[in-house]
SEDOZA-617700 format. One record per residue (C-alpha): x, y, z; residue number from 1. Coordinates in pm, 1 decimal. Layout:
         u         v         w  num
         X         Y         Z  NUM
...
END
This chain:
         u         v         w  num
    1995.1     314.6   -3350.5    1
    1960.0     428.3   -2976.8    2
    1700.5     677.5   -2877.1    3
    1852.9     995.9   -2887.6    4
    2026.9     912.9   -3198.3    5
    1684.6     858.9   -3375.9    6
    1529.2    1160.6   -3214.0    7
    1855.2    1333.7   -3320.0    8
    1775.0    1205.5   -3687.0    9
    1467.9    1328.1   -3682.5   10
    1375.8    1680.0   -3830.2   11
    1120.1    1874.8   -3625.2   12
     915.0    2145.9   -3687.4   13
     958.3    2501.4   -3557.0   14
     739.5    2528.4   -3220.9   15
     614.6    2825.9   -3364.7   16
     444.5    2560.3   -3631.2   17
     345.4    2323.8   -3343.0   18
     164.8    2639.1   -3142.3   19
     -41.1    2753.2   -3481.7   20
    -109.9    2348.6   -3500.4   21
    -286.6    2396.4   -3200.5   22
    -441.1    2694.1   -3267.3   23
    -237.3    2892.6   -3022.7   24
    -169.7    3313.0   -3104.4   25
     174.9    3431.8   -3131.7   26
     112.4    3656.4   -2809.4   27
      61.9    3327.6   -2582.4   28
     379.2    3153.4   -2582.8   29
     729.5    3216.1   -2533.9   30
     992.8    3070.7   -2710.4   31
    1239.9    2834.7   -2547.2   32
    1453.7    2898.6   -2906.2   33
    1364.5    2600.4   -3227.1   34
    1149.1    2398.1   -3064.1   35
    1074.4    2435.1   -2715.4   36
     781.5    2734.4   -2545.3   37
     618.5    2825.6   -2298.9   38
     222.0    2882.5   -2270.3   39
     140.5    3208.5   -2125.4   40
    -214.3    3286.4   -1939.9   41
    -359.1    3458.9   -2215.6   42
    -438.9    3132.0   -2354.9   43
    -622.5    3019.2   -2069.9   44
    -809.8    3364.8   -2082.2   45
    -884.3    3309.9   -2431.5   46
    -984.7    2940.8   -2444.0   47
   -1178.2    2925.5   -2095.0   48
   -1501.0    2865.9   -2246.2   49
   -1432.3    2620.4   -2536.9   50
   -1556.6    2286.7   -2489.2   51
   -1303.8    1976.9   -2366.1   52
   -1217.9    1745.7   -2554.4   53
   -1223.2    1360.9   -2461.3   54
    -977.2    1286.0   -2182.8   55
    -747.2     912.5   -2192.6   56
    -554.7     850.6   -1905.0   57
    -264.0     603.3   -1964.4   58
    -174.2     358.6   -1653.2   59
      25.3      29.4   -1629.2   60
     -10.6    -284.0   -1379.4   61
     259.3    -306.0   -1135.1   62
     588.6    -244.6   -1343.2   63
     968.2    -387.8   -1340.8   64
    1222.1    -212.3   -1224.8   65
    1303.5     -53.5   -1598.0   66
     936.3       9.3   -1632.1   67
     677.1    -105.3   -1903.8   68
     680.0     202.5   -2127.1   69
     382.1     424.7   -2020.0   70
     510.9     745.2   -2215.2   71
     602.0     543.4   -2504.6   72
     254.4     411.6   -2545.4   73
      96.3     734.0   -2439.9   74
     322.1     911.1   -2714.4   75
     198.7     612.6   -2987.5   76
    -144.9     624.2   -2921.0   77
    -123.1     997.8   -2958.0   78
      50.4     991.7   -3270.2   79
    -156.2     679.2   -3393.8   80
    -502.0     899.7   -3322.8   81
    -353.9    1188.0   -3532.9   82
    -305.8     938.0   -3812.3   83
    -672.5     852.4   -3791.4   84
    -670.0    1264.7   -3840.2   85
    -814.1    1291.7   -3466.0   86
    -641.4    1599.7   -3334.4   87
    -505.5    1455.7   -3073.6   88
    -246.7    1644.8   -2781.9   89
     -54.9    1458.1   -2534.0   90
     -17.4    1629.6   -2147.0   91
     261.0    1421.1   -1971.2   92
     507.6    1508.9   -1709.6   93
     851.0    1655.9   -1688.5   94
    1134.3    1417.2   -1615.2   95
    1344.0    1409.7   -1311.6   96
    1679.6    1416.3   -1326.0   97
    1676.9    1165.6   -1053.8   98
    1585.8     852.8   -1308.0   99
    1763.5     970.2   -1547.8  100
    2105.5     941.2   -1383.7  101
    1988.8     679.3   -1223.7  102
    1826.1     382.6   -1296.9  103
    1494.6     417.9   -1519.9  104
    1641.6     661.2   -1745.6  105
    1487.8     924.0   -1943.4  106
    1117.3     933.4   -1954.9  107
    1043.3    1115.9   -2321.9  108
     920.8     785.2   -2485.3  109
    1157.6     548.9   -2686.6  110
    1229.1     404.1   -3048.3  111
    1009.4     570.4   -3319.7  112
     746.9     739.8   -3028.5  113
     908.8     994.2   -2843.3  114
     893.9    1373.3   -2757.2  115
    1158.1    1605.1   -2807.4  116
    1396.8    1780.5   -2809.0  117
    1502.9    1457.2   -2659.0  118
    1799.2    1585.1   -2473.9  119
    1671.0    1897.3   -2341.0  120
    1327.0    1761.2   -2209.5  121
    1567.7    1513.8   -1959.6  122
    1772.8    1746.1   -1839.6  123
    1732.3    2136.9   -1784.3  124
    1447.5    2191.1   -2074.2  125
    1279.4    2540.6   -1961.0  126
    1438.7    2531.1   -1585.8  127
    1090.0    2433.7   -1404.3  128
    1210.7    2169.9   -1147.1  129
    1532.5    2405.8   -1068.1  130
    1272.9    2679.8   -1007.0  131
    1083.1    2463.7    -758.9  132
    1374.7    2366.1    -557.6  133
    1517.3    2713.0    -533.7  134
    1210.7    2811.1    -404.4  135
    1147.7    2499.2    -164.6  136
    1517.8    2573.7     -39.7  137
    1441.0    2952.9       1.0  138
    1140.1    2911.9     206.8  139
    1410.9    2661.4     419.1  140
    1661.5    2924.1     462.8  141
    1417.3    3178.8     573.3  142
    1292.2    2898.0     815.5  143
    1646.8    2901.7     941.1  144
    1685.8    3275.8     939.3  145
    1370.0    3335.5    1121.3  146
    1528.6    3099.1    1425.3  147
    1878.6    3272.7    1410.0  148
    1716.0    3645.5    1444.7  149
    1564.3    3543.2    1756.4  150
    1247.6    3308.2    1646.9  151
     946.6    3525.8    1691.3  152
     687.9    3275.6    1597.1  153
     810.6    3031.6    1843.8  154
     905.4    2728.7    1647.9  155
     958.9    2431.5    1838.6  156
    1013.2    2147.2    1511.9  157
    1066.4    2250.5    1181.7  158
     898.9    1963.4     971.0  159
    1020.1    2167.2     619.7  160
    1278.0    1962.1     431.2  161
    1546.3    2116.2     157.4  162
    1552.9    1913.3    -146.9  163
    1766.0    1861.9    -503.7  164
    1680.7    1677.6    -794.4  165
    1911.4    1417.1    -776.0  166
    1889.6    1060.1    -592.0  167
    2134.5    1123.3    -323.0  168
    2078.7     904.2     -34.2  169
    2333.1    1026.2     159.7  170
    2104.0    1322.2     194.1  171
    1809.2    1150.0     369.9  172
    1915.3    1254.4     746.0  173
    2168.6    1592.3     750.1  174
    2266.9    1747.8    1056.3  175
    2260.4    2115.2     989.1  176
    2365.2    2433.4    1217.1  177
    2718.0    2304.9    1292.0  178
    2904.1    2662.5    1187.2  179
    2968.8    2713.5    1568.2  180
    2839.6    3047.2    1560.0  181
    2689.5    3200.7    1856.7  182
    2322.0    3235.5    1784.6  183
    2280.3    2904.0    1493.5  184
    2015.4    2674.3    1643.9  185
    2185.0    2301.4    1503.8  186
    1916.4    2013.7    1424.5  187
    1838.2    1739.5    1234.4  188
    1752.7    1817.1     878.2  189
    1660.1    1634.5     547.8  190
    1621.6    1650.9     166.5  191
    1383.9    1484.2     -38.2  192
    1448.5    1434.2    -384.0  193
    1249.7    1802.7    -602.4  194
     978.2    1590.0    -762.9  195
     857.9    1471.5    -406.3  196
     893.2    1870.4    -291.1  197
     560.6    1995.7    -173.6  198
     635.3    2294.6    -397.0  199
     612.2    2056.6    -658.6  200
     228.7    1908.3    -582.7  201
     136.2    2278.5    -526.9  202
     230.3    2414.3    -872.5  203
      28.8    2111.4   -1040.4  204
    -201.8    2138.2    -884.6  205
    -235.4    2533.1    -902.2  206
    -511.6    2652.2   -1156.0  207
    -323.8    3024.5   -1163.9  208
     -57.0    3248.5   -1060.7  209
    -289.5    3371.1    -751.1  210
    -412.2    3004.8    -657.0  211
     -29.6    2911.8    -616.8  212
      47.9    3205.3    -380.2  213
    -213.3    3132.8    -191.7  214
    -122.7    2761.4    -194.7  215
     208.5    2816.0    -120.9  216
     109.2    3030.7     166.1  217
     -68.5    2744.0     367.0  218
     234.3    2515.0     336.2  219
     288.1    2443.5     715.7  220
     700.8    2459.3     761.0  221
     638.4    2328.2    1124.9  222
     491.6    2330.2    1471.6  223
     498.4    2602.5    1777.8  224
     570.6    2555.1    2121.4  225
     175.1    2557.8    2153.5  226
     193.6    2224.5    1889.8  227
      10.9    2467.6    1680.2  228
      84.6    2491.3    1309.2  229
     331.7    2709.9    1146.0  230
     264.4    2849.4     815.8  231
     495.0    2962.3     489.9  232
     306.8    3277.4     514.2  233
     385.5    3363.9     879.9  234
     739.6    3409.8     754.8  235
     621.8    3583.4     447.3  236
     800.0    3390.1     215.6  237
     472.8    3272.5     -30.1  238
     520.5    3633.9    -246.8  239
     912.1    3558.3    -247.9  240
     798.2    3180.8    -356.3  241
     601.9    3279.3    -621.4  242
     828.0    3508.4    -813.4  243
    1099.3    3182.0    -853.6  244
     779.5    2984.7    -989.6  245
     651.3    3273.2   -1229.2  246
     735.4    3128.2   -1534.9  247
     714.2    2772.8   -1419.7  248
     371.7    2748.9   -1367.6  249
     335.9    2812.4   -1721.9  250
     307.8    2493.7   -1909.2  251
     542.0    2386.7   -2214.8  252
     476.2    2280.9   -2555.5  253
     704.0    2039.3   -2777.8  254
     638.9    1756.6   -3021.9  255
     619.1    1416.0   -3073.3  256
     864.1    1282.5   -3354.5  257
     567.8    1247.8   -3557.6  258
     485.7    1664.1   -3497.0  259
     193.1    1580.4   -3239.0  260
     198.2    1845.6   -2971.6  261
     309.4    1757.1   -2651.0  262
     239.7    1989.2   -2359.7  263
     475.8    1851.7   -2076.1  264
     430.7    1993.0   -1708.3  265
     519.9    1907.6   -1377.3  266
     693.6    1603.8   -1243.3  267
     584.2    1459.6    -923.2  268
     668.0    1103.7    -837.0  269
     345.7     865.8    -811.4  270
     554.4     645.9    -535.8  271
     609.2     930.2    -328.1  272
     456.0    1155.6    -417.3  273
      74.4    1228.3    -660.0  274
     205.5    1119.5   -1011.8  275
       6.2    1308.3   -1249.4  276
     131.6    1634.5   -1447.4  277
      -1.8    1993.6   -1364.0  278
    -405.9    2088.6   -1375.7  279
    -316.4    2365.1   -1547.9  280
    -109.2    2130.2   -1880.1  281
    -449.2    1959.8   -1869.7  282
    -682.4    2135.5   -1867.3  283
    -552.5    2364.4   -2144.3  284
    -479.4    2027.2   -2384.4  285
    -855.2    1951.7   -2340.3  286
    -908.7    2276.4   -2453.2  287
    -717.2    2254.7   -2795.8  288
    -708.0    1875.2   -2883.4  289
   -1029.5    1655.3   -2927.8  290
    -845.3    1374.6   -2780.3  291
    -593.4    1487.0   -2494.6  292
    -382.3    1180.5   -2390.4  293
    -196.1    1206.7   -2028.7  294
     -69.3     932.3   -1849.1  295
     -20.6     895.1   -1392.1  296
     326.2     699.8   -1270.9  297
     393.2     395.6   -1205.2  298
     119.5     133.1   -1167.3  299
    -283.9     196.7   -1144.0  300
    -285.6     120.3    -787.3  301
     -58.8     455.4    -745.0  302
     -92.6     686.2    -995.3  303
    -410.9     612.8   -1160.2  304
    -568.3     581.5    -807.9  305
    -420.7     951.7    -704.4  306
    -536.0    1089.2   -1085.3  307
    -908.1     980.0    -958.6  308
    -912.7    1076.5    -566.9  309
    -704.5    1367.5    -623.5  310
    -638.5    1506.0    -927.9  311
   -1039.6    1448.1   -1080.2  312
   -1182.5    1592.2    -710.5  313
    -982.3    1904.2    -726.1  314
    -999.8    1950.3   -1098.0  315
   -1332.4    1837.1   -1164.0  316
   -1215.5    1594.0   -1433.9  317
   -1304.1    1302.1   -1554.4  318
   -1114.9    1040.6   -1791.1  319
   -1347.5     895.7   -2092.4  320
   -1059.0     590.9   -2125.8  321
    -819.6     434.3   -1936.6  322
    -571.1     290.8   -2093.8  323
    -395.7     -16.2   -1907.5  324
     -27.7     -80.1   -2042.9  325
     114.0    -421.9   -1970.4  326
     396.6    -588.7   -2114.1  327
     515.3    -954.0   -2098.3  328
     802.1    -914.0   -1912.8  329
     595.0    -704.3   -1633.9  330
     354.5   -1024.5   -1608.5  331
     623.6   -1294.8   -1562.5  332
     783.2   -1074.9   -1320.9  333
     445.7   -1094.9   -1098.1  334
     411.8   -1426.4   -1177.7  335
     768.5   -1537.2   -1015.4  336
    1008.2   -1517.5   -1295.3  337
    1371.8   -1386.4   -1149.7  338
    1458.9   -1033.2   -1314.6  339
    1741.3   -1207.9   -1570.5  340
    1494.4   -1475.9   -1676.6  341
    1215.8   -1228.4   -1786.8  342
    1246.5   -1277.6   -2149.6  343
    1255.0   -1629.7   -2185.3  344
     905.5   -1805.8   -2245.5  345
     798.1   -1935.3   -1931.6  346
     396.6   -2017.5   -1926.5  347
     364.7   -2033.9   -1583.8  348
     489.4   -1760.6   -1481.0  349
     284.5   -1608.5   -1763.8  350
     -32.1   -1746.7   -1616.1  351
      44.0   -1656.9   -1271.5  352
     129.4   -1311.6   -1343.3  353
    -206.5   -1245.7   -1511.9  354
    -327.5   -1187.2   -1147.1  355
    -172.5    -923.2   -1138.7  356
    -288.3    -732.4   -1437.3  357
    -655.9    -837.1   -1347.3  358
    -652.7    -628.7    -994.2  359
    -556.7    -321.3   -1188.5  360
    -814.0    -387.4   -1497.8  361
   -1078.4    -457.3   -1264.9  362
    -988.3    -171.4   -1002.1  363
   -1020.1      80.9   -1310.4  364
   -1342.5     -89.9   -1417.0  365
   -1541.7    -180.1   -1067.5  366
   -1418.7      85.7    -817.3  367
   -1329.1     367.2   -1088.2  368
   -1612.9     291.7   -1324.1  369
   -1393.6     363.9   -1630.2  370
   -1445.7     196.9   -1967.9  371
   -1034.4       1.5   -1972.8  372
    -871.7    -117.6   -2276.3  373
    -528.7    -319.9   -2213.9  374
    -242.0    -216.3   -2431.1  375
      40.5    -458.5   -2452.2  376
     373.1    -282.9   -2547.6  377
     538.9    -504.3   -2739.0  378
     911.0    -598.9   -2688.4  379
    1165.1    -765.2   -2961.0  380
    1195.3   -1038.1   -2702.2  381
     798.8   -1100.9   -2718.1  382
     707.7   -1447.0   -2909.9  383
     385.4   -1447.9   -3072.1  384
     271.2   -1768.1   -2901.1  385
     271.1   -1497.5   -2555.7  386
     122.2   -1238.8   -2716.7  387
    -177.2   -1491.0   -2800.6  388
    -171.7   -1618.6   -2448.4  389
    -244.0   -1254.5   -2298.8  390
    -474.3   -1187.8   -2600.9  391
    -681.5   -1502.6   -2507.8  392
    -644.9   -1450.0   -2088.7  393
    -793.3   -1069.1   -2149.7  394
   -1056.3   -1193.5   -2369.3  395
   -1214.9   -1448.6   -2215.5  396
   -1256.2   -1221.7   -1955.4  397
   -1455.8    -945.7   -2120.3  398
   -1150.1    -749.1   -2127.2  399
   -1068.7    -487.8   -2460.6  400
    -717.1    -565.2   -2603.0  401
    -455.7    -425.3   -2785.9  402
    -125.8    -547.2   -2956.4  403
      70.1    -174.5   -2934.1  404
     428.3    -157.2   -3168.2  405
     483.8     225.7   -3144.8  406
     853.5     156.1   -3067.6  407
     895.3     -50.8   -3341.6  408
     633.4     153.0   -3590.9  409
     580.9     502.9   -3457.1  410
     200.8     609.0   -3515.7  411
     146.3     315.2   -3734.8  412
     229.1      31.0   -3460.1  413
    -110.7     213.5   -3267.9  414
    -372.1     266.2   -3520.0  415
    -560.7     -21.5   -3357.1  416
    -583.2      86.7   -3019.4  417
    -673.0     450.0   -3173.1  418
   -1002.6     306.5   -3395.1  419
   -1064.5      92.5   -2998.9  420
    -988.1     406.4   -2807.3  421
   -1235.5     618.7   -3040.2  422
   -1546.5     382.4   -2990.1  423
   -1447.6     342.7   -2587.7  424
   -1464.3     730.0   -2572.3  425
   -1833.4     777.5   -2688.8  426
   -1915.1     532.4   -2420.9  427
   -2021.3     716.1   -2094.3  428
   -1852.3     694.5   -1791.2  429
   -1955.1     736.7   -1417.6  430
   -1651.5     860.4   -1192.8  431
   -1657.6     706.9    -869.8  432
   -1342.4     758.7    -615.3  433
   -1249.9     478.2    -382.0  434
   -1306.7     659.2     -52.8  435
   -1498.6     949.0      32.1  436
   -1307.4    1270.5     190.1  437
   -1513.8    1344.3     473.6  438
   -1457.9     998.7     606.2  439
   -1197.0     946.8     885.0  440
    -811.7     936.6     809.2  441
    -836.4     557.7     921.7  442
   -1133.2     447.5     673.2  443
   -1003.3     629.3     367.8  444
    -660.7     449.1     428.9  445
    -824.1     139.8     492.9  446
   -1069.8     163.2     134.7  447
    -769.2     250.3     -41.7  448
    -549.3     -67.2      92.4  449
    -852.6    -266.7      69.1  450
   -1030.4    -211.8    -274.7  451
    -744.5    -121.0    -449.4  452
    -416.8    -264.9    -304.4  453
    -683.8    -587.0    -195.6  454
    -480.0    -594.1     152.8  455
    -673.2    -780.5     438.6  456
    -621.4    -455.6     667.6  457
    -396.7    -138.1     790.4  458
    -151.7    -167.2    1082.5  459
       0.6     165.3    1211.2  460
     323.8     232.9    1407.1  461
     251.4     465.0    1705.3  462
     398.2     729.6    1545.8  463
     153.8     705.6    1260.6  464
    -139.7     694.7    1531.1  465
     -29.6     979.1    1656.3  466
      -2.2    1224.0    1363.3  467
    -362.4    1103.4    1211.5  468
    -491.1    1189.5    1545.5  469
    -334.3    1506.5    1517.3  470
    -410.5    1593.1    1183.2  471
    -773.0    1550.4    1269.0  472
    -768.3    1757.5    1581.7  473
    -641.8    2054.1    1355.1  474
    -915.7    2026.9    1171.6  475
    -751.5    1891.2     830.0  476
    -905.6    1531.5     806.7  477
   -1099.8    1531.7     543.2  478
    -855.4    1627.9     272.9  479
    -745.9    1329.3      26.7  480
    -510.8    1100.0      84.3  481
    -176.7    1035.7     -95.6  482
     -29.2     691.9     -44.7  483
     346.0     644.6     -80.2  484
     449.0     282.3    -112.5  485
     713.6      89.4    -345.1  486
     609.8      40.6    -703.3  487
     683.4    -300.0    -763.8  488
     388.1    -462.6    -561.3  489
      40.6    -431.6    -524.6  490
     165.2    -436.3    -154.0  491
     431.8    -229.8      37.3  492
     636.4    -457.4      34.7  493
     830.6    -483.9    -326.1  494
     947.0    -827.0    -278.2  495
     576.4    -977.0    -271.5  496
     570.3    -967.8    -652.2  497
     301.6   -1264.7    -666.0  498
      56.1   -1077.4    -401.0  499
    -176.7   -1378.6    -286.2  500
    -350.3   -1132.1    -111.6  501
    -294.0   -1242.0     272.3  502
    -110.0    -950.2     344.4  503
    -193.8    -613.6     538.4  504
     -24.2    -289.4     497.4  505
     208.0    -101.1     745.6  506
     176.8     290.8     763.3  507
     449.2     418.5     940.4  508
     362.0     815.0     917.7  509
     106.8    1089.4     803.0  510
     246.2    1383.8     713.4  511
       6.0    1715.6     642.0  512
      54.1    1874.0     325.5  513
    -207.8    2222.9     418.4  514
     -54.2    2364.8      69.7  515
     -81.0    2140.8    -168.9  516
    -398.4    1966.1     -13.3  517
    -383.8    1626.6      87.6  518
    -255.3    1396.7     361.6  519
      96.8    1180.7     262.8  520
      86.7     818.3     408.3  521
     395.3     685.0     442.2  522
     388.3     307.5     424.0  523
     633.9      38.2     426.6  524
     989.7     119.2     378.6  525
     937.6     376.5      95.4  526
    1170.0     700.5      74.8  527
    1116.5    1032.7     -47.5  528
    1492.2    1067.2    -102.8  529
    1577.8     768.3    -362.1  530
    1925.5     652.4    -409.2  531
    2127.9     561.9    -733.3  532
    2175.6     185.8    -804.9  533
    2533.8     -23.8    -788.1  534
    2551.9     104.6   -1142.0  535
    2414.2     441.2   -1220.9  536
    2308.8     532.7   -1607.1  537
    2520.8     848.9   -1502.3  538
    2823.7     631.9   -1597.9  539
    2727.4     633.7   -1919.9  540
    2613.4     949.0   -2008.0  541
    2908.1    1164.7   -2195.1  542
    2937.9    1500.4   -2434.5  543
    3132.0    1391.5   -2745.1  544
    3458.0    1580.6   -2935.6  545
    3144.6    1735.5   -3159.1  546
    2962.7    1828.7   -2797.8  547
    2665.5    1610.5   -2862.6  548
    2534.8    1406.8   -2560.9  549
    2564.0    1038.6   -2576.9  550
    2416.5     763.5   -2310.4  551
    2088.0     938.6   -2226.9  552
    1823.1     643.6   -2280.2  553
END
């Protein structure tokens, strides 16, 4: 069976059952009808003072283009921990509808491990990411407005993009303003794809309604005729803002197919954007589970690194396990092996490509200082003889291992990396981040590219040179940093899969984000504006004579 027809199979209970489960009042949700609702803040009020529970962050090594399954393991080890009767809660991100029409698909998990309602969390579910772009594209029109009706503030370049949730390439340079009308300013415009909206990083990283308006408030739109900054609040547009993102700053609660609750939040991109689901979906999980399992996008040197500089900083959090998901396929990828030949047993490949999986174990364990276990999601195409090779690899290295078959199993296939993930959690940890904020722009790019990417150095366009420069002359350089780069490589460059480390990284802009609180650096030839591949899942994806979705994976 396909995904959605075994989460379609499955009977769930009512998320008024889930929300008692978790020891939430009737008063502090709202229901989304069955089995979908909101968490209001009288939870938070209530809960404020209970004691966390133990935190496990989920990561990967660099993945293939389809991915290497970090929800589906995050989901299994959940499910596998409430089997050991752990309580256990799972905090992951919303899906963009971006992926899902495009290339990667859905991201609610797969086979026997998956949240649901399957079909609602990949497409509208409660309306979140349509309230963030409605509000990015307000405080855009307003932008606009302001200019038409005779630009008071004196705005010289607006540096404010629109955005949609869809990968629409076409969309990556507009020219706007072309009505002919007497007083429309034209210029160059943009749109980046929602999940890589600032309005986006703001609400996860919000801890209330208040924090977000005043968040929202210090997004700078653009620059003055005196090169100084322009502010969202100048315009007063942050009260406007936060009255589209009232209800979507509350997180939502679902399920696992196996009934675990699943409190899924925000969606930003860990390419482009900081990877990791809202504070707020966190920090109320740690509140109501013992074990709260979350996961950051992509690979450890992106998401994982932005859940420690960024996310831990301004959350004061702290992960008790890391969990490192690798598959086979993702280590003959990085060891040479061409996409089609991926799952056919090639040793060599196999060997090579354990480089890669020992940067991001050893990056989470030496420059982190997190206790790591590897969990290798197991594929149908997977031969036992690999299995052992990565088993032995990891092992003679010091390195904890795990076979996981949550796919295959459900909760089952991970009871062993739930008894491993138990003992690693009573082990202490000391946080360390790879840079320190107050250092300059320049040094915190360079510790990033060097511990974690293990780049010889940083090259920078002029361009690049000249925003950092800027950005510290405004005061604003010792904010974090957030590193966009491709996926696919420990460098920016996704064709180095094999990443012999002689290589140096190219940052070709720094863009100030004053809202959501950190400094983007664009490097190599990453977009914030994806487009759809030669053949888009969106070809698939159909409503049936009985109106039930089909081709959603």
């Amino acid at each position: 069976m396909t995904d959605i027809e075994i989460a379609r199979n499955t009977k769930l209970e009512n998320i008024n059952t889930i929300a008692t489960k978790c020891g939430l009042q009737e008063e502090e949700i709202e229901v989304y009808g069955k089995h979908k609702a909101k968490i209001n803040q009288k939870a938070f009020e209530r809960l404020k003072n209970k004691k966390d529970g133990k935190l496990i962050l989920v990561t990967a090594m660099n993945p293939t283009p389809l991915g290497e399954g970090k929800t589906t393991v995050s989901i299994a080890i959940a499910d596998g921990l409430n089997r050991l009767n752990k309580n256990a809660v799972l905090a992951l991100r919303e899906p963009s509808l971006g992926p899902v029409f495009g290339l990667k698909g859905g991201a609610t998990g797969g086979g026997k491990v998956q949240i649901a309602p399957m079909e609602d969390i990949n497409l509208h579910f409660t309306g979140d990411i349509h309230a963030i772009t409605s509000a990015n594209n307000l405080l855009a029109a307003m932008i606009d407005n302001h200019i038409y009706f005779g630009n008071n503030l004196k705005i010289k370049k607006v540096t404010w993009k629109r955005c949609v949730d869809l990968n629409d390439r076409q969309l990556r340079v507009v020219n706007t303003g072309l009505s002919g009308e007497q007083k429309i300013v034209p210029r160059e415009d943009g749109f980046d794809i929602t999940v890589a909206s600032e309005i986006m990083a703001v609400l996860c990283l919000s801890k209330d309604l208040e924090d977000l308006k005043e968040k929202l408030g210090n997004i700078i739109i653009g620059y003055n005729e005196e090169e100084k900054p322009v502010f969202a609040k100048d315009l007063n547009a942050q009260g406007a803002m936060t009255v589209l993102l009232k209800d979507a700053i509350n997180p939502n609660l679902v399920q696992s197919l196996e009934h675990t609750p699943a409190i899924v939040h925000g969606g930003p991109f860990a390419n482009i954007a900081h990877g990791c689901n809202s504070i707020r979906a966190t920090s109320l999980a740690l509140k109501i589970g013992d074990y709260v399992v979350t996961e950051a996008g992509f690979g450890s040197d992106l998401g994982a690194e932005k859940f420690m500089d960024i996310k831990c900083r301004k959350a004061n959090l702290k992960p008790d396990v890391v969990v490192c998901v690798a598959t086979i396929k993702a280590i003959k990828y990085h060891g040479g092996a061409l996409k089609e030949e991926i799952q056919k047993e090639n040793f060599e490949a196999l060997k090579l490509g354990m480089h890669n999986l020992f940067v991001h174990i050893e990056n989470l364990r030496n420059v982190f200082g997190m206790n790591v276990i590897v969990a290798l999601n197991r594929f149908l195409t997977d031969t036992e003889k690999e299995i052992d090779f990565v088993k032995q690899e990891l092992e003679n290295r010091g390195f904890e291992f795990s076979c996981v078959e949550g796919w295959a199993k459900g909760g089952e296939g991970a009871i062993d990396i739930a008894e491993k993930i138990e003992k690693l959690a009573n082990i202490p940890t000391d946080l360390k981040y790879s840079y320190d904020v107050n250092e300059s722009i320049k040094t915190k790019i360079l510790n990033v590219a060097q511990k974690i990417y293990r780049a010889k150095g940083v090259n920078y366009t002029s361009e690049a040179e000249e925003n950092i420069k800027k950005i510290e002359d405004l005061g604003y350089g010792n904010l974090p940093i957030c590193i966009a780069k491709t996926q696919y490589s420990l460098s920016d460059d996704q064709t180095n899969l094999v990443c012999n480390n002689d290589y140096e990284i190219t940052v070709r802009d720094v863009i100030l984000k004053a809202g959501s609180g950190f400094i983007v650096v664009l490097a190599g030839k990453i977009m914030t504006m994806p487009g759809l591949p030669r053949v888009p899942a969106a070809e698939s994806i159909d409503i049936d004579e009985n109106g039930e979705i089909v081709g959603i994976f």
